[in-house]
Structures are given as C-alpha cells and as structure tokens.
Rosetta silent file (secondary structure, phi, psi, omega in degrees, C-alpha in Angstrom):
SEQUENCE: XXXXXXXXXXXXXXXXXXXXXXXXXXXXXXXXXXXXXXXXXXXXX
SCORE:     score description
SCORE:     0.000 S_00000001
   1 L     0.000  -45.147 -174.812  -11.893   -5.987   12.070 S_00000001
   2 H   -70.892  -17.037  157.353   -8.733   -4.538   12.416 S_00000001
   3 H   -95.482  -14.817  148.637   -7.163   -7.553   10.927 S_00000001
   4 H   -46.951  -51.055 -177.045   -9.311   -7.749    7.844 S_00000001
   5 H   -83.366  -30.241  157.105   -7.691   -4.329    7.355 S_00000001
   6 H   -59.243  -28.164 -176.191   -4.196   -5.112    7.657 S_00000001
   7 H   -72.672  -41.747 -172.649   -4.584   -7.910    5.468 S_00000001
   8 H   -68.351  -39.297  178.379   -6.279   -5.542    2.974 S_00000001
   9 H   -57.908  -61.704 -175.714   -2.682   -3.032    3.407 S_00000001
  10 H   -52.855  -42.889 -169.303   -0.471   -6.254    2.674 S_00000001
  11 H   -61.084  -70.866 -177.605   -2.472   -7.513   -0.363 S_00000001
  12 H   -49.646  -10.995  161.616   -2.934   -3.786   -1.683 S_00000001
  13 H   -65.563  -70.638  162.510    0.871   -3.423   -0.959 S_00000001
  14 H   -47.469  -46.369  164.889    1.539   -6.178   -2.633 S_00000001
  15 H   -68.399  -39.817  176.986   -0.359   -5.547   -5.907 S_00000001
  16 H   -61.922  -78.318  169.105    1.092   -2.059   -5.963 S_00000001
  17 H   -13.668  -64.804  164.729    4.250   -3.343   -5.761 S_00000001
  18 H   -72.499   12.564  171.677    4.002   -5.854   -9.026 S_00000001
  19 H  -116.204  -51.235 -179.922    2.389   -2.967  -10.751 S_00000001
  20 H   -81.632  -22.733  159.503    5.122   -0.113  -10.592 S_00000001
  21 L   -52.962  -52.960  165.086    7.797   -3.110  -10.856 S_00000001
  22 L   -65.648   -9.699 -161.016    5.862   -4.094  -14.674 S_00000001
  23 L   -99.158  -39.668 -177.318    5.962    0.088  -15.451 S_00000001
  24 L   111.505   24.901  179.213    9.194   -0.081  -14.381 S_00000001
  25 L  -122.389   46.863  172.352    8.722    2.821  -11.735 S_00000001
  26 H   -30.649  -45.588 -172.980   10.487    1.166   -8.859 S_00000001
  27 H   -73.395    2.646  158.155   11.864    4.204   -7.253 S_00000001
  28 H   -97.542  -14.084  176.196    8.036    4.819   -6.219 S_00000001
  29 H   -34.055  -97.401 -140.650    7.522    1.450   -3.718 S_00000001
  30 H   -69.591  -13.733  167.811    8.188    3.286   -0.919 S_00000001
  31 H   -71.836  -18.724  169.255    6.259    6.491   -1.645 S_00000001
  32 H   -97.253  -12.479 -168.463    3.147    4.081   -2.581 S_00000001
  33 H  -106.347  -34.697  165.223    3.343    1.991    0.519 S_00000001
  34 H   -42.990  -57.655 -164.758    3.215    5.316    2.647 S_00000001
  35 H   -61.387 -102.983 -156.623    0.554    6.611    0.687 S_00000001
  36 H   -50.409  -28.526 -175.060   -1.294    3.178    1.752 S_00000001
  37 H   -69.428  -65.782  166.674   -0.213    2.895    5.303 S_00000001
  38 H   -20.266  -54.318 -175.375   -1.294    6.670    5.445 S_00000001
  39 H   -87.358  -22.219  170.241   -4.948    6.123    4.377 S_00000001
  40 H   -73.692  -16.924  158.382   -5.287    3.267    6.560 S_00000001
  41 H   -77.436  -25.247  177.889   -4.998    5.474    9.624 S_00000001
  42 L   -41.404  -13.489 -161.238   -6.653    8.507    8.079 S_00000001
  43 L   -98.169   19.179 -175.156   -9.733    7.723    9.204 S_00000001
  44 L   -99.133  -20.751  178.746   -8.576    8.198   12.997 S_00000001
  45 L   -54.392    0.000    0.000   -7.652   11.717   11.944 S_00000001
C-alpha cells in the first residue's frame, strides 16, 4: 500500500511540476512538492 502511495507523490509531483513550468511559475516547485510530501504524511498526524 505504501508503495501505491509513493508512486501516487512521484506522478502528482511530476504533473505539478509540468503545470507551474507551462504558467511559468517555476519559483513554486519546491513549495508544491512540500505541500505534496506534507499531505502524504498528514494522515499520521
């Protein structure tokens, strides 16, 4: 299961990535990739 979900971080990572790269809002990648890493542990909170 827990690799299902990681998979789901890289893809959604990934997709994020080519989407603020097309707006042209680069300088958010790493502030969006938190933001995703971040919700995949939230639920341990």
């Amino acid at each position: 299961m827990f690799f299902a979900l990681f998979g789901g971080v890289w893809i959604a990572i990934f997709i994020v990535g080519n989407v603020l790269k097309n707006l042209g809002l680069q300088a958010w990648f790493i502030p969006a990739v938190m933001l995703i890493v971040g919700l995949l542990f939230f639920p341990l909170a």
